[in-house]
Each structure stands twice: as structure tokens, then as C-alpha cells.
PyMOL Python script that loads the backbone (N, CA, C, O; Angstrom):
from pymol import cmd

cmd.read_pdbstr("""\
ATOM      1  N   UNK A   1      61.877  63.584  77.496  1.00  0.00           N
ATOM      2  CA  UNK A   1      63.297  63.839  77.239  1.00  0.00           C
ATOM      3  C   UNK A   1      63.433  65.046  76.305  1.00  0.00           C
ATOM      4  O   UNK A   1      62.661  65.366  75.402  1.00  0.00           O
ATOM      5  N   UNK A   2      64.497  65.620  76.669  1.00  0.00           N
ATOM      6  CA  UNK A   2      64.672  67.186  75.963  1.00  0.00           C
ATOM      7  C   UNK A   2      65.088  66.774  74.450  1.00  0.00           C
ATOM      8  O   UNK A   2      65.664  65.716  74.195  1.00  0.00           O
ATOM      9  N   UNK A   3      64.744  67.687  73.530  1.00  0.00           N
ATOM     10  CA  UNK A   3      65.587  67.276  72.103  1.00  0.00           C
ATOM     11  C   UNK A   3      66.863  67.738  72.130  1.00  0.00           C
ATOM     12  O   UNK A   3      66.991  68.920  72.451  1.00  0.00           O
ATOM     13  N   UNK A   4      67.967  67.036  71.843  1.00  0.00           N
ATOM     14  CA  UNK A   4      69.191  67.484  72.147  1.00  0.00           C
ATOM     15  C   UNK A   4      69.491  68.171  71.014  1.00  0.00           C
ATOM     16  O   UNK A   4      70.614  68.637  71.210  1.00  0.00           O
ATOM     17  N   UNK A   5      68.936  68.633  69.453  1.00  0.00           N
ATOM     18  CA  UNK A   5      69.337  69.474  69.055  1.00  0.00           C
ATOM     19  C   UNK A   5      68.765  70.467  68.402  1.00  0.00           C
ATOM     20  O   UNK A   5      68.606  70.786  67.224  1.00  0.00           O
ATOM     21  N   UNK A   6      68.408  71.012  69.773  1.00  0.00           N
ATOM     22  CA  UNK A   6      67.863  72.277  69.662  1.00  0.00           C
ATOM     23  C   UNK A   6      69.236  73.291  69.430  1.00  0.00           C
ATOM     24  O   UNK A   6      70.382  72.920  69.683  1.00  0.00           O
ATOM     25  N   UNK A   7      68.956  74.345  69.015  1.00  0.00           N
ATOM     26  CA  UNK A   7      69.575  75.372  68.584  1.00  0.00           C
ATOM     27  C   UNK A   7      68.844  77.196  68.561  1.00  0.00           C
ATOM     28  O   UNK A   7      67.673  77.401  68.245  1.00  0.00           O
ATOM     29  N   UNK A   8      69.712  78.201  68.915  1.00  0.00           N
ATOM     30  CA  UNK A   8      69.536  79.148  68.861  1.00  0.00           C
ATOM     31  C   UNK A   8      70.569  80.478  68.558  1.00  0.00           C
ATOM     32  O   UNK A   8      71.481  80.814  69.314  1.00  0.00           O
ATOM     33  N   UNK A   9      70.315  80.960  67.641  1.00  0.00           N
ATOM     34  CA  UNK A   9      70.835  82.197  67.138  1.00  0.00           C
ATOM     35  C   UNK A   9      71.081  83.611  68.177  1.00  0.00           C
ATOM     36  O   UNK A   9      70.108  84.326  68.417  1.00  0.00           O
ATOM     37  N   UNK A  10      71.933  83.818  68.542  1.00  0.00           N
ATOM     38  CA  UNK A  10      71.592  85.421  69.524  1.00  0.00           C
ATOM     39  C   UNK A  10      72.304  86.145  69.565  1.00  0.00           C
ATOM     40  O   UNK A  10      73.457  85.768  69.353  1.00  0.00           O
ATOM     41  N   UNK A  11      72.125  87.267  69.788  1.00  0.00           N
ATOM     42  CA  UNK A  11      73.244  88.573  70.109  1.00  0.00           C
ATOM     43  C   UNK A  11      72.983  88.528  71.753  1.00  0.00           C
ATOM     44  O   UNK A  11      71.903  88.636  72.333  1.00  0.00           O
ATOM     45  N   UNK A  12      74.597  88.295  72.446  1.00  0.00           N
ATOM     46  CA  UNK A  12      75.141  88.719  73.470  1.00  0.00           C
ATOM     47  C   UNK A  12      75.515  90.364  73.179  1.00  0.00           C
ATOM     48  O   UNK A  12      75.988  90.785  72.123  1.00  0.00           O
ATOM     49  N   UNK A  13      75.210  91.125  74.292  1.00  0.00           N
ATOM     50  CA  UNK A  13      75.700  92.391  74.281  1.00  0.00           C
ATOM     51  C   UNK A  13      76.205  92.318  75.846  1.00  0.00           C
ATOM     52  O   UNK A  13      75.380  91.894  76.655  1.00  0.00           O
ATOM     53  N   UNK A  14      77.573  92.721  76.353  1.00  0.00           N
ATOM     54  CA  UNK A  14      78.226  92.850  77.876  1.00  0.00           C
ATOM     55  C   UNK A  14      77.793  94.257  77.580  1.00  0.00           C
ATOM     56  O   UNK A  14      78.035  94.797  76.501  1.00  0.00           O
ATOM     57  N   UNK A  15      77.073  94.904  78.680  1.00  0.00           N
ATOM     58  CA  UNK A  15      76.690  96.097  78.549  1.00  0.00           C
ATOM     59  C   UNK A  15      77.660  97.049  79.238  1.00  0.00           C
ATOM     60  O   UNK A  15      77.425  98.252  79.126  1.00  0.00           O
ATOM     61  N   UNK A  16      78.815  96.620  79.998  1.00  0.00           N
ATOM     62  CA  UNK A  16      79.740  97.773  80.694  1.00  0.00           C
ATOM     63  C   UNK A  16      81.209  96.632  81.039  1.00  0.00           C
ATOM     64  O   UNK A  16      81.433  95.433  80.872  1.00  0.00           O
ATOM     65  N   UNK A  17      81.884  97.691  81.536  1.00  0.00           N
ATOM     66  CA  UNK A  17      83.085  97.166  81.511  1.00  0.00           C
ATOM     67  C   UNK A  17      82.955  95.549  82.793  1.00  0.00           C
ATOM     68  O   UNK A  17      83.598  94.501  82.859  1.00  0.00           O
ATOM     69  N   UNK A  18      81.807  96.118  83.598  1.00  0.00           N
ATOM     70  CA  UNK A  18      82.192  94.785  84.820  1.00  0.00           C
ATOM     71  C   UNK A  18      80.970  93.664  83.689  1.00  0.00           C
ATOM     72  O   UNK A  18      80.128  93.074  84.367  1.00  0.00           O
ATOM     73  N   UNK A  19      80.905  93.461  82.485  1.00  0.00           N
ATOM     74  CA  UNK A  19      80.560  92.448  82.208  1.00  0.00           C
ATOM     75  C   UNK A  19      81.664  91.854  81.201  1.00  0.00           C
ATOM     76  O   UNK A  19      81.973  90.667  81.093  1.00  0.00           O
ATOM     77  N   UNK A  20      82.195  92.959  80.480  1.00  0.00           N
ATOM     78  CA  UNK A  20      83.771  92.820  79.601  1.00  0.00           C
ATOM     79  C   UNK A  20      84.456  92.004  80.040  1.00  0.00           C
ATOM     80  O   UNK A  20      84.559  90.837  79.660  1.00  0.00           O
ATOM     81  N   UNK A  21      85.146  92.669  81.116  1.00  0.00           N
ATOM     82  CA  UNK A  21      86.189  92.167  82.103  1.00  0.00           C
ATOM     83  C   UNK A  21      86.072  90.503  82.481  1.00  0.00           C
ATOM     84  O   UNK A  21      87.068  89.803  82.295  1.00  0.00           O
ATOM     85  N   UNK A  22      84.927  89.951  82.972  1.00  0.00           N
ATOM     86  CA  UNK A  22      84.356  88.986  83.557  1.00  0.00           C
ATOM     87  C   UNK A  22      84.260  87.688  82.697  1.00  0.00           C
ATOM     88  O   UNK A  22      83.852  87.846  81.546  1.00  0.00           O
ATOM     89  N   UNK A  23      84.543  86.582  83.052  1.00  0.00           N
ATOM     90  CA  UNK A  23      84.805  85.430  82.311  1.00  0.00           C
ATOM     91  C   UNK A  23      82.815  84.978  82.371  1.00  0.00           C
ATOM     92  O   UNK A  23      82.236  84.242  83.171  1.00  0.00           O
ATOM     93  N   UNK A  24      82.345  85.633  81.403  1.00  0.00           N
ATOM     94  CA  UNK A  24      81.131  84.954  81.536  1.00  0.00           C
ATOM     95  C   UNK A  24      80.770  83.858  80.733  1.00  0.00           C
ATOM     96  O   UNK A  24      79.948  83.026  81.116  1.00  0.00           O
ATOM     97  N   UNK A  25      81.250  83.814  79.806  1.00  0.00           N
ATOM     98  CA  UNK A  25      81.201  82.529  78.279  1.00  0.00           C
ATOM     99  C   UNK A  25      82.026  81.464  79.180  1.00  0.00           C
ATOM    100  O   UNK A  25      81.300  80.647  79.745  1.00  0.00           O
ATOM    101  N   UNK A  26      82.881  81.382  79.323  1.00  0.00           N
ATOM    102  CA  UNK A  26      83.679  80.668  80.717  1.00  0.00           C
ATOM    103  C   UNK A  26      82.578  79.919  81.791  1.00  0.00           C
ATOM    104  O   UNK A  26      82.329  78.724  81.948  1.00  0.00           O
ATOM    105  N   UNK A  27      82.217  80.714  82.230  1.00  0.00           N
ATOM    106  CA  UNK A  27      81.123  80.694  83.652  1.00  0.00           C
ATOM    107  C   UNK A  27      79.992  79.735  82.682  1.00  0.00           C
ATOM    108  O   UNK A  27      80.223  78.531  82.577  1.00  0.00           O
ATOM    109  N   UNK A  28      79.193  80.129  82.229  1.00  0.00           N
ATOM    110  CA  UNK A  28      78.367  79.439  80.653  1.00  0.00           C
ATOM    111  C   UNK A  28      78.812  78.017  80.624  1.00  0.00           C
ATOM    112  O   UNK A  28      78.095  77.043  80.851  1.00  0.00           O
ATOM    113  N   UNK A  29      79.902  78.010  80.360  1.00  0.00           N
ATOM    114  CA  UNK A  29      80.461  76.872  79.546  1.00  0.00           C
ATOM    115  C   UNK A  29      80.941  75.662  80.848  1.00  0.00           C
ATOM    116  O   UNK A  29      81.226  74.467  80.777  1.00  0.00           O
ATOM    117  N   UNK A  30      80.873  76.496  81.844  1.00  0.00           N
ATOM    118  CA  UNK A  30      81.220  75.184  82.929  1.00  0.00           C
ATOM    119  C   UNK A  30      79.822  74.904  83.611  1.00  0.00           C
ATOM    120  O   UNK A  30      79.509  73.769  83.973  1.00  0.00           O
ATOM    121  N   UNK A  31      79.154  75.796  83.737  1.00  0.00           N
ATOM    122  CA  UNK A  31      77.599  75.303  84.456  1.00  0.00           C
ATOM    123  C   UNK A  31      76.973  74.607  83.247  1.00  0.00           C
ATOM    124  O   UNK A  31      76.159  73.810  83.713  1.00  0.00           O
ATOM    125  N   UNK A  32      76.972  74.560  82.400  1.00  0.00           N
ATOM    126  CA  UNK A  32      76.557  73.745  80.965  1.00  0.00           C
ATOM    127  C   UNK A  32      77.070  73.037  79.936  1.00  0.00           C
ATOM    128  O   UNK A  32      76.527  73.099  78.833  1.00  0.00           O
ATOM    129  N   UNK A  33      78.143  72.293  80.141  1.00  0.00           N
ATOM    130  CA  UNK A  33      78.993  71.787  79.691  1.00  0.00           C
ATOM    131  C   UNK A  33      78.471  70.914  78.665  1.00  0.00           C
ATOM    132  O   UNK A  33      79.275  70.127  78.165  1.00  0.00           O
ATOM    133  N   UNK A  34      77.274  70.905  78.256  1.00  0.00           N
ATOM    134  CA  UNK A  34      76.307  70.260  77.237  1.00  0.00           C
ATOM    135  C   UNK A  34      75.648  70.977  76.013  1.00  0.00           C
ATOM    136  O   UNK A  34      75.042  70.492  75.058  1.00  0.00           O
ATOM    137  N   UNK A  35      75.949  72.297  76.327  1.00  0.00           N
ATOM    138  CA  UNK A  35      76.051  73.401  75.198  1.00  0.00           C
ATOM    139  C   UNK A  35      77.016  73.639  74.912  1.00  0.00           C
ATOM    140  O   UNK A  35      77.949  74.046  75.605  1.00  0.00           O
ATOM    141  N   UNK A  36      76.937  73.317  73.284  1.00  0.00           N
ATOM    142  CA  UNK A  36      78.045  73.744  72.217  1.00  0.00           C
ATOM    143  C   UNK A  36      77.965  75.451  71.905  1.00  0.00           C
ATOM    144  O   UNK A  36      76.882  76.013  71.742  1.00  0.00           O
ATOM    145  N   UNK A  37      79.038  76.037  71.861  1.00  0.00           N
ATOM    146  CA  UNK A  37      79.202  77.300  71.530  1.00  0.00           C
ATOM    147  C   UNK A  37      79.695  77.637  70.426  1.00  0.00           C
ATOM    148  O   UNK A  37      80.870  77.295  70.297  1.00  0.00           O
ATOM    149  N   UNK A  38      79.251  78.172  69.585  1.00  0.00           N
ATOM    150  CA  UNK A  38      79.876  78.759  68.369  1.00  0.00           C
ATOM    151  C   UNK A  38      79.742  80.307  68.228  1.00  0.00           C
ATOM    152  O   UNK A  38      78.699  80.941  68.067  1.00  0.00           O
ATOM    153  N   UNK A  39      81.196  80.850  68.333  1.00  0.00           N
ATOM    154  CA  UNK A  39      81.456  82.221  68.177  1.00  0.00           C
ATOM    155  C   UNK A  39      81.283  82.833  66.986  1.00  0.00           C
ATOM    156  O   UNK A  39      82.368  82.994  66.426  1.00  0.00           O
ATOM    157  N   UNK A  40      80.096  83.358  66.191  1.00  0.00           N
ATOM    158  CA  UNK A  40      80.303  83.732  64.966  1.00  0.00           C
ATOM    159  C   UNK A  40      81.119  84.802  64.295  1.00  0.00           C
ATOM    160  O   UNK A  40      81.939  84.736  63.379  1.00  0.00           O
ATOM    161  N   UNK A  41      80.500  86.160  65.260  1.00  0.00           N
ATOM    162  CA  UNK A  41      81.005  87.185  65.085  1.00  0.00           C
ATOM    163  C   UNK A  41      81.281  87.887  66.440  1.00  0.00           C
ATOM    164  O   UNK A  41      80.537  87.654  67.394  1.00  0.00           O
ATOM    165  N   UNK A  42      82.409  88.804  66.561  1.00  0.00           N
ATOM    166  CA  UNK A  42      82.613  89.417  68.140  1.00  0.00           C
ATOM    167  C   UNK A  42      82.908  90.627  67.676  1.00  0.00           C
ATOM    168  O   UNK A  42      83.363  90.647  66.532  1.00  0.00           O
ATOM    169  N   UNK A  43      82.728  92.063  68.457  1.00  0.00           N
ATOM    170  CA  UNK A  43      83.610  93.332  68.468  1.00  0.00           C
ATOM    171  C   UNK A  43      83.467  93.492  70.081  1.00  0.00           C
ATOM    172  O   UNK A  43      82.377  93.670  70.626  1.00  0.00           O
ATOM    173  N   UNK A  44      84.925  93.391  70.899  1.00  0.00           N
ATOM    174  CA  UNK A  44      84.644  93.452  72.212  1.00  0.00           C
ATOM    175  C   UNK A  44      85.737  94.654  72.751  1.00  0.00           C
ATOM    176  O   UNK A  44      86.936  94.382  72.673  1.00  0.00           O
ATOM    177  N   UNK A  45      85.426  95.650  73.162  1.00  0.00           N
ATOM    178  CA  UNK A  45      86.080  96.428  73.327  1.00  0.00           C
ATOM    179  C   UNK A  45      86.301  97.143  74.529  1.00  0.00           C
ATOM    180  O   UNK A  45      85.538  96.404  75.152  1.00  0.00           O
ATOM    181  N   UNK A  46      86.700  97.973  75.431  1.00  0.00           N
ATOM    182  CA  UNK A  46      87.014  98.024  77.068  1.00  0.00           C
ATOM    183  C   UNK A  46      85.573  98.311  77.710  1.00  0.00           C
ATOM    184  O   UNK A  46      85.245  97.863  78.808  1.00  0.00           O
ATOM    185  N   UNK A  47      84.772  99.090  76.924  1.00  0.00           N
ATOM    186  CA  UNK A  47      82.995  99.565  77.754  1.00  0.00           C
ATOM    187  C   UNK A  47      82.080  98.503  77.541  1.00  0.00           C
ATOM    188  O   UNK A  47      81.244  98.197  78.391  1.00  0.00           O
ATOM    189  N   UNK A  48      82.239  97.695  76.018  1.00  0.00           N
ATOM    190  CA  UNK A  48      81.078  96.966  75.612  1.00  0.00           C
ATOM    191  C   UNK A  48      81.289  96.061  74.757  1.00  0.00           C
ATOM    192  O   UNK A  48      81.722  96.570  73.723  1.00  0.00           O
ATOM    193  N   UNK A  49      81.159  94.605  74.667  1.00  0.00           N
ATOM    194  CA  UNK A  49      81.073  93.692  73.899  1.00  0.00           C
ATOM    195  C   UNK A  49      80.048  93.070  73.306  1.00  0.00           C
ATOM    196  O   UNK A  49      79.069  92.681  73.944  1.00  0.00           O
ATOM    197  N   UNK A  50      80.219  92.884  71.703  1.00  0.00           N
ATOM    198  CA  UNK A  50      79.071  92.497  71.221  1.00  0.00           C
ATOM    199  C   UNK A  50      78.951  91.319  70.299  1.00  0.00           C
ATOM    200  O   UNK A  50      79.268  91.584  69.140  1.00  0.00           O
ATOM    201  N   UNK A  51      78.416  89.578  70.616  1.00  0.00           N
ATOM    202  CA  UNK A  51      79.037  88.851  70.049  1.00  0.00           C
ATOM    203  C   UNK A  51      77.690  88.380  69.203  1.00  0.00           C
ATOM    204  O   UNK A  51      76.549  88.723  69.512  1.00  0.00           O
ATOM    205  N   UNK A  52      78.003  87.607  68.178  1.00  0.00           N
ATOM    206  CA  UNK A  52      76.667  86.681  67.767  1.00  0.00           C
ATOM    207  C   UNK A  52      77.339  85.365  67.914  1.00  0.00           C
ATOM    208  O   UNK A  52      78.493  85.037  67.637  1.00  0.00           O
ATOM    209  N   UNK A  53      76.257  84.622  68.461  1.00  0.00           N
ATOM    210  CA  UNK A  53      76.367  83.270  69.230  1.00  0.00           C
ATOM    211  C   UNK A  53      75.380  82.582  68.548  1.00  0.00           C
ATOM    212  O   UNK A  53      74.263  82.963  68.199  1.00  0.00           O
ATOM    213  N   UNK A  54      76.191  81.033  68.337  1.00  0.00           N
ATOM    214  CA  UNK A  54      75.009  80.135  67.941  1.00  0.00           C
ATOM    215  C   UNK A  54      75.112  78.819  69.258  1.00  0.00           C
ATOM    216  O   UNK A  54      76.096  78.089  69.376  1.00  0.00           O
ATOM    217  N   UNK A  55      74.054  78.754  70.024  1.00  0.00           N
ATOM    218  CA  UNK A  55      73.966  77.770  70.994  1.00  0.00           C
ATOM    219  C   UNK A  55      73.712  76.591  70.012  1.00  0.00           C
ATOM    220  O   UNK A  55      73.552  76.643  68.792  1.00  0.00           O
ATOM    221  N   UNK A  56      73.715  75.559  70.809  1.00  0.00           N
ATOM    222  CA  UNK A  56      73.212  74.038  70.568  1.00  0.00           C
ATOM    223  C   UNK A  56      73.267  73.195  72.012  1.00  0.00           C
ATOM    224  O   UNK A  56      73.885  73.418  73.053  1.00  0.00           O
ATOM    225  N   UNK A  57      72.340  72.117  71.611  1.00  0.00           N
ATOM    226  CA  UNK A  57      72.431  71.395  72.883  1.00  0.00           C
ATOM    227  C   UNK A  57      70.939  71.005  73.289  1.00  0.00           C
ATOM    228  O   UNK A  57      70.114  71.227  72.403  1.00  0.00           O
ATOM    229  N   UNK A  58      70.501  70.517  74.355  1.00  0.00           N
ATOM    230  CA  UNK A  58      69.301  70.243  74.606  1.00  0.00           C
ATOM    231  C   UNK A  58      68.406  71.824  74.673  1.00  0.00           C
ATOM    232  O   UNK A  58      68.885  72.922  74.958  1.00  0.00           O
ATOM    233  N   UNK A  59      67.231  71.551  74.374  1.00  0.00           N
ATOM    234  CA  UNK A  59      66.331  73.208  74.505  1.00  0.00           C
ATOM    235  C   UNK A  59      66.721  73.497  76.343  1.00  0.00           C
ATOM    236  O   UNK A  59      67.415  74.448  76.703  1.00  0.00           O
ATOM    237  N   UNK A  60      66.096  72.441  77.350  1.00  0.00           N
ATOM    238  CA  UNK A  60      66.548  72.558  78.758  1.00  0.00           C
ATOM    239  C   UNK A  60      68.019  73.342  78.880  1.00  0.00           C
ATOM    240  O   UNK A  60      68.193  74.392  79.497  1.00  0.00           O
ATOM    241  N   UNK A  61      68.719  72.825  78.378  1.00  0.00           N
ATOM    242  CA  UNK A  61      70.704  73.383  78.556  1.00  0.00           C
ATOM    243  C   UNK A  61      70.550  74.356  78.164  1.00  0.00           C
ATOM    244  O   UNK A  61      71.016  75.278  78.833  1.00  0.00           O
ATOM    245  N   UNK A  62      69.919  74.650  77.049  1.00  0.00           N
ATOM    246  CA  UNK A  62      70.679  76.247  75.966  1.00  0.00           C
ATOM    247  C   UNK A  62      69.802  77.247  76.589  1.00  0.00           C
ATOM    248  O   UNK A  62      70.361  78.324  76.797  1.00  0.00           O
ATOM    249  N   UNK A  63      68.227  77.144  77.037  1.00  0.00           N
ATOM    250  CA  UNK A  63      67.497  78.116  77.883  1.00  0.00           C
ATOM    251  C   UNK A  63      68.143  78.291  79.079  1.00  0.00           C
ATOM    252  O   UNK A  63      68.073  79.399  79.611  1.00  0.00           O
ATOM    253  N   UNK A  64      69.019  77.037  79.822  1.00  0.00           N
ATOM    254  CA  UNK A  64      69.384  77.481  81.026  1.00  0.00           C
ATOM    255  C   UNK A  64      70.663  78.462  81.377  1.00  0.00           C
ATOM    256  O   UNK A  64      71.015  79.025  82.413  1.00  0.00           O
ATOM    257  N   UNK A  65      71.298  78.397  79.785  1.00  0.00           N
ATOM    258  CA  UNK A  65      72.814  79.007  79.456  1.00  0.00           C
ATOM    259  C   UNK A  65      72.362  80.323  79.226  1.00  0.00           C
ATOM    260  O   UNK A  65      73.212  81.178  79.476  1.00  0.00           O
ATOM    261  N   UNK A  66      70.682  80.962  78.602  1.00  0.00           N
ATOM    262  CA  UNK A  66      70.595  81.722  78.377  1.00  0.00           C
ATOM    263  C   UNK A  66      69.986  82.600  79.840  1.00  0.00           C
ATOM    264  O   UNK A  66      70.088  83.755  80.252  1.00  0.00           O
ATOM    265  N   UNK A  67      69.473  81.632  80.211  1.00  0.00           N
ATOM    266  CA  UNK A  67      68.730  82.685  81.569  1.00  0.00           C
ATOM    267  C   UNK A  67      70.391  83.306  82.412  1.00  0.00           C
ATOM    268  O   UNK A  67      70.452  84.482  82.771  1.00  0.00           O
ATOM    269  N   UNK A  68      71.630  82.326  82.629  1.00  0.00           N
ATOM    270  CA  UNK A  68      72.446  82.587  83.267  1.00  0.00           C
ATOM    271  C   UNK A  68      73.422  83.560  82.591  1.00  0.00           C
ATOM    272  O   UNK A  68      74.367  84.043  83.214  1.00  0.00           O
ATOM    273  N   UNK A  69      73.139  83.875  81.122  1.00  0.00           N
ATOM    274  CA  UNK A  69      73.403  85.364  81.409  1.00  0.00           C
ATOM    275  C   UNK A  69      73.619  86.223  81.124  1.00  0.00           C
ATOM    276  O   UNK A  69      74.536  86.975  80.794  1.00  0.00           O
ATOM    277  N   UNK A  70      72.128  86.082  81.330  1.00  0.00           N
ATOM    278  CA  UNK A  70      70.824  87.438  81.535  1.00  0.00           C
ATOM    279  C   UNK A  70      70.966  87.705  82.930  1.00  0.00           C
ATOM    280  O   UNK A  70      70.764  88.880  83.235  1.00  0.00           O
ATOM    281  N   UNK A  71      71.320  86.767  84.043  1.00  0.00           N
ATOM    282  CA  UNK A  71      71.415  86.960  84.969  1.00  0.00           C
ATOM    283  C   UNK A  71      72.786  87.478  85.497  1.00  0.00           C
ATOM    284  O   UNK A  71      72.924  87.352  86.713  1.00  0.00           O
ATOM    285  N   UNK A  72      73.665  87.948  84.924  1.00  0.00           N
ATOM    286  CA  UNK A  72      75.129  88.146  85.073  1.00  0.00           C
ATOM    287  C   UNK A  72      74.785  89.643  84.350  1.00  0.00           C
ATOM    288  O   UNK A  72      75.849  90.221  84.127  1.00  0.00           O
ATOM    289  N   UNK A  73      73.715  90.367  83.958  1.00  0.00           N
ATOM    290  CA  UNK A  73      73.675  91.448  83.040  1.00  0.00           C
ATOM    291  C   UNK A  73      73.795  91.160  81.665  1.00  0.00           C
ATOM    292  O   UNK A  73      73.850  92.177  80.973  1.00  0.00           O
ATOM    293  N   UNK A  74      73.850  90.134  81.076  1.00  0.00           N
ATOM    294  CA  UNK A  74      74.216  90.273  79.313  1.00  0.00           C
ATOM    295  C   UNK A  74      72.676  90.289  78.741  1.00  0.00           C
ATOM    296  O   UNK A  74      71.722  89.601  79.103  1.00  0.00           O
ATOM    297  N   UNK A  75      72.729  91.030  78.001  1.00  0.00           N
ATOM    298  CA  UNK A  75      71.345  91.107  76.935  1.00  0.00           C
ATOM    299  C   UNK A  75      71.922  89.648  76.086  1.00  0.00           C
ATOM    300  O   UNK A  75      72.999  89.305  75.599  1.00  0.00           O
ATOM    301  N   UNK A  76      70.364  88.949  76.239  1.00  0.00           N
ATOM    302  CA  UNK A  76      70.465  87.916  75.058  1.00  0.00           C
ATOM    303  C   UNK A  76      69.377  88.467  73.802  1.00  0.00           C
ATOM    304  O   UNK A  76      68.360  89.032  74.205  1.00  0.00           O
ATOM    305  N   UNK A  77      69.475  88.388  73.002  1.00  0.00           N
ATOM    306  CA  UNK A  77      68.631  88.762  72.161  1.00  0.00           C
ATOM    307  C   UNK A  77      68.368  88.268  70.379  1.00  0.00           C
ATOM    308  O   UNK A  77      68.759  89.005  69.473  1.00  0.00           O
ATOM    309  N   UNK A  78      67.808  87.211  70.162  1.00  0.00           N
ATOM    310  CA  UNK A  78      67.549  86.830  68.882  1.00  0.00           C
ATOM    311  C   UNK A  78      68.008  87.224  67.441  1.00  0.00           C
ATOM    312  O   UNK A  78      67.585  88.269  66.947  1.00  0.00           O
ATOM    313  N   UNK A  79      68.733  86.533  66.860  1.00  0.00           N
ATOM    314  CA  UNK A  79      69.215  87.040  65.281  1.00  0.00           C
ATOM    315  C   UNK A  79      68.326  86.391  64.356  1.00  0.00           C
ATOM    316  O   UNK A  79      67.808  85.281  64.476  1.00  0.00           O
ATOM    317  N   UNK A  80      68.215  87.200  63.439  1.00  0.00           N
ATOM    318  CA  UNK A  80      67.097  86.886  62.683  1.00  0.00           C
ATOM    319  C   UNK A  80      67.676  86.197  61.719  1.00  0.00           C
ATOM    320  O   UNK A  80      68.873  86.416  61.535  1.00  0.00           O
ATOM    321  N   UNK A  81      67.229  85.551  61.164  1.00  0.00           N
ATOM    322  CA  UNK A  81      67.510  84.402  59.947  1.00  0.00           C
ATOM    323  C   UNK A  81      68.246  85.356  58.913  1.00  0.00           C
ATOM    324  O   UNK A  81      69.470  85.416  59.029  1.00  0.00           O
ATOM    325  N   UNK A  82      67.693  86.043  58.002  1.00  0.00           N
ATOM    326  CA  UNK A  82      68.063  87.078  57.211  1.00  0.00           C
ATOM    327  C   UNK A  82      69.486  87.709  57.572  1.00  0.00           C
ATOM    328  O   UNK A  82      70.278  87.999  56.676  1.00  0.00           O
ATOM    329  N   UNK A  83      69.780  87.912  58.938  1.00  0.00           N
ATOM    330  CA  UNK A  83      70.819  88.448  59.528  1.00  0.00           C
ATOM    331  C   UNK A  83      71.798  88.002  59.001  1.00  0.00           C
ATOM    332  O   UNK A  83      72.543  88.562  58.196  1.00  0.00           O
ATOM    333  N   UNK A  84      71.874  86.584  59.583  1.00  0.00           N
ATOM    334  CA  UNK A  84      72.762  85.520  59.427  1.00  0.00           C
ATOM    335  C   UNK A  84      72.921  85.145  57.996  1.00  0.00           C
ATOM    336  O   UNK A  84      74.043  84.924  57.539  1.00  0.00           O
ATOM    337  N   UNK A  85      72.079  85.081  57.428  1.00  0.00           N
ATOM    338  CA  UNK A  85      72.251  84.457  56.051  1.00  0.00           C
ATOM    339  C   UNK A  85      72.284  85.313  55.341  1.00  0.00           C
ATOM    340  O   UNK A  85      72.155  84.832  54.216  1.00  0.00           O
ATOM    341  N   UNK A  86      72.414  86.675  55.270  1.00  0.00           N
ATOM    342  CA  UNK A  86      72.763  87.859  54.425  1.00  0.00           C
ATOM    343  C   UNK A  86      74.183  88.320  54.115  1.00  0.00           C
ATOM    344  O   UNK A  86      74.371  89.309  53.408  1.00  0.00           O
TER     345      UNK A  86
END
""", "prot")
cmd.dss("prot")
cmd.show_as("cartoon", "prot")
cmd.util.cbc("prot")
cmd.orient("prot")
């Protein structure tokens, strides 16, 4: 059985406007309805959006929220402890 509270820190980056535009946190949030989302920080603007995200949820759910999207174009990419807590 998965640990359900697993957790992960990340920077979403929408790298162009057809990832802006696009309900992907939406899309996320209905194929995984078992990951909690927490919006920390956002600057989203018409070319490029850039959010820090804290997942939760089983490790299975939050890897599968992350592969889907990576697969839609979004860079997922790790915040470092220091980041966050600075």
C-alpha cells in the first residue's frame, strides 16, 4: 500500500502560451482527485507561467499528477528546502 502522505515541493513552469491558456491544474485535479494542491506562489502571464506547488497524497497519485504534466509540456522541477524556507 502506497504511503498516503507523501509530499513534494516543485516548480511548474507552462512554457508558452498553448500551456497558459489550457486548464492543466484542472485536468491534474480531475484525473487525481487524491492529490491535494497547494498553490504557494504563481506569476502567470500571456507567454509563460510560473507556479510553486506543494503536492500531497499517495507517492503513486502525486508521481502520476507529475508525469501528466510533463506530459501536457509543463516542466516539473524540484524546490529546494532552503527555497521554501528562506
Amino acid at each position: 500500500m502506497a504511503e498516503p502522505n507523501y509530499s513534494r515541493r516543485c516548480w511548474f513552469t507552462f512554457p508558452t502560451r498553448a500551456q497558459v491558456e489550457q486548464p492543466i491544474i484542472w485536468q491534474m485535479s480531475q484525473r487525481f482527485p487524491a492529490v491535494i494542491f497547494d498553490i504557494r506562489q504563481a506569476s502567470v502571464q500571456h507567454e509563460i507561467g510560473i507556479m510553486a506547488v506543494l503536492l500531497s497524497g499517495s507517492e503513486a497519485d502525486v508521481k502520476g499528477a507529475i508525469d501528466l504534466l510533463r506530459s501536457k509540456g509543463v516542466t516539473v522541477e524540484p524546490i529546494e528546502k532552503s527555497v521554501v524556507e528562506g
